[in-house]
Short mmCIF file of the C-alpha atoms (twelve columns), coordinates in Angstrom:
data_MODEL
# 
_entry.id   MODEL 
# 
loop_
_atom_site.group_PDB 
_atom_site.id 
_atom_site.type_symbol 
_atom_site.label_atom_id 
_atom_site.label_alt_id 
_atom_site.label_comp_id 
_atom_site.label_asym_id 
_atom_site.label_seq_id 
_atom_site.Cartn_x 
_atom_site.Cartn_y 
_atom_site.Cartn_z 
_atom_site.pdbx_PDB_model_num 
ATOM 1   C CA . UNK A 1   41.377 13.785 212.597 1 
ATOM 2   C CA . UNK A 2   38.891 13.980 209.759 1 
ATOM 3   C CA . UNK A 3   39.159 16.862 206.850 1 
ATOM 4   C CA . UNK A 4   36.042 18.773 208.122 1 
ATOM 5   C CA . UNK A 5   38.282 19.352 211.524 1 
ATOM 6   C CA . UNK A 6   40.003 21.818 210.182 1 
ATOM 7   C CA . UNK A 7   39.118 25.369 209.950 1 
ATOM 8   C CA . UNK A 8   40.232 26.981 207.022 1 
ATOM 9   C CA . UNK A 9   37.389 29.981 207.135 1 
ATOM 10  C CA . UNK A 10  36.176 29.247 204.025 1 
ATOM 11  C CA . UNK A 11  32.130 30.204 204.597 1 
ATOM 12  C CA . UNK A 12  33.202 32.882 206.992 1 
ATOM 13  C CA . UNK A 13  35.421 34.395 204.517 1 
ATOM 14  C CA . UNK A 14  32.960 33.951 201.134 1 
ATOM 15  C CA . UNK A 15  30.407 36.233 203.616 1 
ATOM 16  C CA . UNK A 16  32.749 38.381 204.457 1 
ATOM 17  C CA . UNK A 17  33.452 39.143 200.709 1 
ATOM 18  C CA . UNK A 18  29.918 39.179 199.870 1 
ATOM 19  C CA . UNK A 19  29.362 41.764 202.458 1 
ATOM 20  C CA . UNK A 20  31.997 44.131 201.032 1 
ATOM 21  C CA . UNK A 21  30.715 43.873 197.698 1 
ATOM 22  C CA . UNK A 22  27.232 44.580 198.904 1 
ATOM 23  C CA . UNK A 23  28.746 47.543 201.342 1 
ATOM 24  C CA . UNK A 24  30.972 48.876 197.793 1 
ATOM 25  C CA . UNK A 25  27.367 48.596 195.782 1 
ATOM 26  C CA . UNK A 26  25.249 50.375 198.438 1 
ATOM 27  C CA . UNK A 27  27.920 53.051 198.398 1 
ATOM 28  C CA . UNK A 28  28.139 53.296 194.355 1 
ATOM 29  C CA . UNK A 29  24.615 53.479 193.630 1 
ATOM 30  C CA . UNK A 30  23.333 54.691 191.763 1 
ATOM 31  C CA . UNK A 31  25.418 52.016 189.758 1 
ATOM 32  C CA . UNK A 32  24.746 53.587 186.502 1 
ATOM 33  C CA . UNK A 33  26.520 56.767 187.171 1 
ATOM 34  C CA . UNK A 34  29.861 54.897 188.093 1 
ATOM 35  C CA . UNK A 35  30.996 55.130 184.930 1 
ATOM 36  C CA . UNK A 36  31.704 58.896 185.132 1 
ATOM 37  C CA . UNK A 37  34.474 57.975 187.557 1 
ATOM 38  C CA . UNK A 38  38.058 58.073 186.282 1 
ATOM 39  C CA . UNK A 39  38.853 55.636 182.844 1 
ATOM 40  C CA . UNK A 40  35.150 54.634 182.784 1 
ATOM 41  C CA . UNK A 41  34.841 53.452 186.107 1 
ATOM 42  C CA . UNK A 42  37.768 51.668 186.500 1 
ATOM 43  C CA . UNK A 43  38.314 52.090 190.601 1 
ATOM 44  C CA . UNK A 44  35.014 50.846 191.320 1 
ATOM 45  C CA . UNK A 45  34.810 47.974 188.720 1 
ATOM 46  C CA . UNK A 46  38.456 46.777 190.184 1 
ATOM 47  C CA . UNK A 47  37.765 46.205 193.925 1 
ATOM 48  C CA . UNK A 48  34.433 44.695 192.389 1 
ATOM 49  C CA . UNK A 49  35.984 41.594 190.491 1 
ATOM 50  C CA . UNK A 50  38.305 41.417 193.351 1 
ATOM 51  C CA . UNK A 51  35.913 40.342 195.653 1 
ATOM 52  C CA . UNK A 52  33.535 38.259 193.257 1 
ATOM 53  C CA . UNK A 53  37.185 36.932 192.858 1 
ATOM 54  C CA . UNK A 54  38.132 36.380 196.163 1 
ATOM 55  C CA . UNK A 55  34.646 34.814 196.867 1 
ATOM 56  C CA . UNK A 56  35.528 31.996 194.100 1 
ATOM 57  C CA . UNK A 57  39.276 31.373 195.249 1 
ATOM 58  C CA . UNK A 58  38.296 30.896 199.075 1 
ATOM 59  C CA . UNK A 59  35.731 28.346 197.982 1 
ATOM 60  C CA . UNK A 60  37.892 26.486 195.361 1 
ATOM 61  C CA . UNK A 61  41.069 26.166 197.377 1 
ATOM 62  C CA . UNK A 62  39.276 25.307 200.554 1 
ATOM 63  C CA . UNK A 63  37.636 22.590 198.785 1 
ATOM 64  C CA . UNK A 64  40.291 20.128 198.652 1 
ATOM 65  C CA . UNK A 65  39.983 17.187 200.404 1 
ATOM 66  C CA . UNK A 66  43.495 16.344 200.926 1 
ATOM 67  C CA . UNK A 67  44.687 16.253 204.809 1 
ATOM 68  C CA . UNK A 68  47.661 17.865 204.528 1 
ATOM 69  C CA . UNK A 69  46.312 20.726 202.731 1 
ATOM 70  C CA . UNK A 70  43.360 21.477 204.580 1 
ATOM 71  C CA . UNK A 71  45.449 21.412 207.387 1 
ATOM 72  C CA . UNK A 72  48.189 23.925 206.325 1 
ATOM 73  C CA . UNK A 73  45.122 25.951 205.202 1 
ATOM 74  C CA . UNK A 74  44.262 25.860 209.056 1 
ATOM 75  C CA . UNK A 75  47.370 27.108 210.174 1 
ATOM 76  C CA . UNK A 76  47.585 29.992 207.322 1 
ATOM 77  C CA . UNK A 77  44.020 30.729 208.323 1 
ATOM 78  C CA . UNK A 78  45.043 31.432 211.856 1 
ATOM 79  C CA . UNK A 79  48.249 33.893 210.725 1 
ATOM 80  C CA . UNK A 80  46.055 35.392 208.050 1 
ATOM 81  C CA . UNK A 81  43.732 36.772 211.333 1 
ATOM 82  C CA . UNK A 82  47.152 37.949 212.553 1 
ATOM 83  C CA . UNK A 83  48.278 39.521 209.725 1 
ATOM 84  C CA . UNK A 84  45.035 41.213 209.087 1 
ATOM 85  C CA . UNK A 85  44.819 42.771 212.462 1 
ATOM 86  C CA . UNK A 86  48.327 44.438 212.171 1 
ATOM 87  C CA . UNK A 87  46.541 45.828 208.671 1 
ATOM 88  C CA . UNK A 88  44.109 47.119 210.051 1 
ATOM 89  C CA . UNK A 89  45.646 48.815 212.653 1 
ATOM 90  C CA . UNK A 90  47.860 50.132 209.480 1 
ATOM 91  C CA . UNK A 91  44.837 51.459 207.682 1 
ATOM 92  C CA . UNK A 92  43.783 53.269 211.109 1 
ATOM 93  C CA . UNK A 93  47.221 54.873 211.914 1 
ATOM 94  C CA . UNK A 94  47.148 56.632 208.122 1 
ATOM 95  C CA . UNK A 95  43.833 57.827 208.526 1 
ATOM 96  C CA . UNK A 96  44.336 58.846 212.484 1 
ATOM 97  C CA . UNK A 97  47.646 60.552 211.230 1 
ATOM 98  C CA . UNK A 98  46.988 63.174 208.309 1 
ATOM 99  C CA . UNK A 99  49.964 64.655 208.552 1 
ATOM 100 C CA . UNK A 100 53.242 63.107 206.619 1 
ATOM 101 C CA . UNK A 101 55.041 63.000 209.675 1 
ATOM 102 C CA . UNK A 102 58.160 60.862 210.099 1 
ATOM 103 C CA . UNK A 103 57.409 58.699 213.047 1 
ATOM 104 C CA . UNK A 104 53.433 57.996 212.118 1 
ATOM 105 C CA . UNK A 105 54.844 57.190 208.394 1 
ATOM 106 C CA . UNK A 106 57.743 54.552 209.593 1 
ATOM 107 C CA . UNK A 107 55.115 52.915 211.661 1 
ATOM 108 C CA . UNK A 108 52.803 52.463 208.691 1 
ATOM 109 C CA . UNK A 109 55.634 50.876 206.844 1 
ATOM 110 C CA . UNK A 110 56.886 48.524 209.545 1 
ATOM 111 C CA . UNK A 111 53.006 47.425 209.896 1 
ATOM 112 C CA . UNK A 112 53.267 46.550 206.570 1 
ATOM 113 C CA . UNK A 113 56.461 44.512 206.463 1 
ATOM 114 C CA . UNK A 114 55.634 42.810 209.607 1 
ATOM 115 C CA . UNK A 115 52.281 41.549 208.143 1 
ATOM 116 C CA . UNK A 116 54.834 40.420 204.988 1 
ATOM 117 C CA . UNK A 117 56.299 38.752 207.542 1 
ATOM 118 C CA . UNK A 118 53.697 36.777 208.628 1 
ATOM 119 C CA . UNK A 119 52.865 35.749 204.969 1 
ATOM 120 C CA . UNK A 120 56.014 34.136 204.823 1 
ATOM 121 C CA . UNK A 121 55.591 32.380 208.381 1 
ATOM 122 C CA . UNK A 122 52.495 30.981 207.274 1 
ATOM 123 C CA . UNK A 123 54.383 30.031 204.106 1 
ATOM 124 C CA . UNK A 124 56.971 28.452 205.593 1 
ATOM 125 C CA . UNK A 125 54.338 26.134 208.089 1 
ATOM 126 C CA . UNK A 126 52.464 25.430 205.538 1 
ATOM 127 C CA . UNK A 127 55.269 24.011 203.498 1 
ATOM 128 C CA . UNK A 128 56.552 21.856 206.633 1 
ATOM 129 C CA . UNK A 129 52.845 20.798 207.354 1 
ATOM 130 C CA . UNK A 130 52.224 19.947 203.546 1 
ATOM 131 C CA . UNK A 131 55.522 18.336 202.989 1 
ATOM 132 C CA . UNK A 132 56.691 20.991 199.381 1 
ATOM 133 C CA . UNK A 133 57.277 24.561 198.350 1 
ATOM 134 C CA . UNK A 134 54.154 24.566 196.395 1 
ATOM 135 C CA . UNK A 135 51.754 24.049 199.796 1 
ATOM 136 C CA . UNK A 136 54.179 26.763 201.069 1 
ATOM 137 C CA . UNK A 137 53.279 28.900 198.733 1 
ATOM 138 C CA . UNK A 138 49.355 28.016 199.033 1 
ATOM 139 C CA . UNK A 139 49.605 28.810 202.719 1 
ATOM 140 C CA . UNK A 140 51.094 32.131 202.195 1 
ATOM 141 C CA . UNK A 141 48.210 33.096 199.318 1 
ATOM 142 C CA . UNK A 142 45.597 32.258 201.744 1 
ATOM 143 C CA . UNK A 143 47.290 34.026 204.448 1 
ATOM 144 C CA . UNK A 144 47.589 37.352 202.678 1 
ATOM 145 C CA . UNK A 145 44.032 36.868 201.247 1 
ATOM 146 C CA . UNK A 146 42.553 36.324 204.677 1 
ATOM 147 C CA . UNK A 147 44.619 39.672 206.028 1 
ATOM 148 C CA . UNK A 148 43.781 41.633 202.765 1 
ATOM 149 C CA . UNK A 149 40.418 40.926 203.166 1 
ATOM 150 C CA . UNK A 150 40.615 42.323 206.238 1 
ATOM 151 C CA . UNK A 151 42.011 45.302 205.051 1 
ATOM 152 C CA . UNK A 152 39.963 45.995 201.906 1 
ATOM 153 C CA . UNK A 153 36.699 44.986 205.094 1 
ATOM 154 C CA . UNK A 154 38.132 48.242 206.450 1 
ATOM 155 C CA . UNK A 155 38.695 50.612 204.111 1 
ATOM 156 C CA . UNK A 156 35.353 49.864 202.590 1 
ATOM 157 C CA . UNK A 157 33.368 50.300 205.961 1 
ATOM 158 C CA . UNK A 158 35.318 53.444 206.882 1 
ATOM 159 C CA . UNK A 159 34.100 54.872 203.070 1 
ATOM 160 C CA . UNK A 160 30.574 53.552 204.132 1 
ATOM 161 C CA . UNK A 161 29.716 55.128 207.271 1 
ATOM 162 C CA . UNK A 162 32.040 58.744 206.284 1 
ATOM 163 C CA . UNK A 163 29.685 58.712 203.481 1 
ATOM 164 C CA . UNK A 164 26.589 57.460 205.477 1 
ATOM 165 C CA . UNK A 165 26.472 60.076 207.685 1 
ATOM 166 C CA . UNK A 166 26.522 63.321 204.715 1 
ATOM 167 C CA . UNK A 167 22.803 63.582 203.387 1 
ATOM 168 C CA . UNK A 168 23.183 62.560 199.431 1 
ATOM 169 C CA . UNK A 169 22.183 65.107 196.911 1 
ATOM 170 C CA . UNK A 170 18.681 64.579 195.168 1 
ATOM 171 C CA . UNK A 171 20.438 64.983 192.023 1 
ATOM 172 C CA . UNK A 172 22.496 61.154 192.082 1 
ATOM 173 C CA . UNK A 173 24.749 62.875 189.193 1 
ATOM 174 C CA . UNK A 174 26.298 65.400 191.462 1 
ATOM 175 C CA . UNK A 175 27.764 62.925 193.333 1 
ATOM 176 C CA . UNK A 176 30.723 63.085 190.746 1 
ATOM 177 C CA . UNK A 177 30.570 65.504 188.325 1 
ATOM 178 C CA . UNK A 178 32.668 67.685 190.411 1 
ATOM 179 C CA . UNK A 179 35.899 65.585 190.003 1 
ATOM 180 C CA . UNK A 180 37.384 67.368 186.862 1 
ATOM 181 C CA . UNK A 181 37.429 70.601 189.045 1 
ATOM 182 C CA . UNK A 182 38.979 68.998 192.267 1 
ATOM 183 C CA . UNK A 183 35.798 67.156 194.310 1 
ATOM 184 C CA . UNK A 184 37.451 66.346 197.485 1 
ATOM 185 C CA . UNK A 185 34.446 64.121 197.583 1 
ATOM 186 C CA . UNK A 186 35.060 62.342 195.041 1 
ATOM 187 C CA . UNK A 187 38.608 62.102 195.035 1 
ATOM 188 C CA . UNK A 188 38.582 60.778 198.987 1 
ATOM 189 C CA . UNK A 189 36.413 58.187 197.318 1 
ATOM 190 C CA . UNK A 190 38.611 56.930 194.247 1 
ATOM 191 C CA . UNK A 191 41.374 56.918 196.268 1 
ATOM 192 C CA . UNK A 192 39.425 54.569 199.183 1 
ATOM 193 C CA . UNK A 193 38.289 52.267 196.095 1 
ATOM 194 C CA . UNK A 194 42.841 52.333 194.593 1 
ATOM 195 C CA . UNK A 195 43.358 51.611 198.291 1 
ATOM 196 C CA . UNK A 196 41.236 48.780 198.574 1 
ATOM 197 C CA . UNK A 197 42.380 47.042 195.563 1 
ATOM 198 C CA . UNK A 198 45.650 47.627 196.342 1 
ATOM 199 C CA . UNK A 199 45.318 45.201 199.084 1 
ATOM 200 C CA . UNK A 200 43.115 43.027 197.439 1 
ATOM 201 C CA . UNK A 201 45.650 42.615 194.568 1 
ATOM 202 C CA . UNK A 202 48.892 43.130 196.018 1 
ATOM 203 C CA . UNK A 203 48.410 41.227 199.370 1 
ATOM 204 C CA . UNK A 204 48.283 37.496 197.855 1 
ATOM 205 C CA . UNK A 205 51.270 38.411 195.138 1 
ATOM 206 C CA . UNK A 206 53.576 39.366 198.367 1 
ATOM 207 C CA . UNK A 207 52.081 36.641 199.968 1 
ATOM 208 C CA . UNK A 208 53.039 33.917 197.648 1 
ATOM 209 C CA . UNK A 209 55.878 35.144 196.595 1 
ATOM 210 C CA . UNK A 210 57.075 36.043 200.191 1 
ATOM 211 C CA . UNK A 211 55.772 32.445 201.471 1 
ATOM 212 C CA . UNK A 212 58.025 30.739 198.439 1 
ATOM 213 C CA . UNK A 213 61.302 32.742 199.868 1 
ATOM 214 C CA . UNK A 214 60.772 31.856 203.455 1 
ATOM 215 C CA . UNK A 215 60.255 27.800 202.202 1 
ATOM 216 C CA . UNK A 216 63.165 27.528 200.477 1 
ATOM 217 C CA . UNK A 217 65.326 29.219 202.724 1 
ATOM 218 C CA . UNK A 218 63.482 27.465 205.481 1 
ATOM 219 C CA . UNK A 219 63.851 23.683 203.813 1 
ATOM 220 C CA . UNK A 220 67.901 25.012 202.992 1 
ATOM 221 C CA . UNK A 221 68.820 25.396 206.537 1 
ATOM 222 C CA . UNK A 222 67.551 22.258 207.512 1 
ATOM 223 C CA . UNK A 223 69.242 20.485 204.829 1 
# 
């Protein structure tokens, strides 16, 4: 089987990014006034370099030419679609569910340790298919980045069309000089854009470092 055979999502991914950033843009302009957000802009900026981030990693790691690796990639891929769906459905639970109730809340967090979960999995296959930790631990970044991806797709779509759908005031600068006196506006969107990156950031630390437990405890029972 040649290296091309194997699907790691690498364009699919890169436009998936690119769309987010352009959705995150078309929601933040005018750009110039972002800076009035909270420390000079700093939850729009972040989920920004995430993605121009993101965009470089999936073409960069995906690039390799080595069999092994592309096909781990494959397999990590497939678990990151997995992983991202049980985000999603996550992210839609918490906003379905405004209430702090118990059940709704224990849910939310067993979504999110079963997508850990699946980080590892992929870790683990991906460290049997490549032959060492270190693939392992490849596998699971990619996983979590596909999922997170996912997630951050969400988050930033739900802001878009909540947002979409409330005329915009002539004035661009009202959109958030309200926040020092309590603009639920505003603050529904900073917390959105601290969501987002939380994903975006957190997803492929947990990933990796969930994908390097589950390979050496893998690799140590079958020793």
């Amino acid at each position: 089987m040649s290296a091309g055979a194997h699907p790691t999502l690498r364009i699919p991914l890169i436009l998936l990014a690119a769309a987010n950033l352009i959705l995150l843009g078309m929601r933040l302009w005018p750009w110039q006034e972002v800076l009035n957000l909270p420390a000079n802009g700093t939850p729009a900026i972040d989920p920004a370099v995430c993605l121009v981030g993101y965009m470089a990693l999936f073409f960069f790691i995906a690039n390799t030419r080595n069999e092994s690796t592309r096909k781990a990639l494959s397999t990590a891929a497939v678990f990151g679609l997995l992983a991202g769906a049980i985000l999603v459905l996550q992210i839609l639970l918490k906003t379905q569910f405004v209430a702090d109730t118990f059940h709704p809340r224990m849910l939310r967090v067993g979504l999110l340790l079963a997508a850990g979960v699946v980080w590892g999995i992929a870790g683990l296959r991906g460290s049997k298919q490549g032959g060492s930790a270190g693939i392992g631990m490849l596998s699971g970044l990619w996983c979590a980045m596909v999922s997170a991806l996912m997630a951050s797709s969400t988050i930033l779509l739900q802001l878009y069309l909540a947002t979409s759908l409330v005329p915009e005031s002539s004035d661009p600068w009202k959109q958030y000089e309200g926040l020092a006196i309590g603009n639920a506006a505003t603050q529904a969107l900073v917390t959105s854009l601290n969501s987002a990156t939380w994903f975006l950031l957190m997803g492929p630390i947990a990933g990796t470092a969930l994908a390097l437990l589950f390979s050496v405890f893998g690799q140590g029972k079958e020793d």
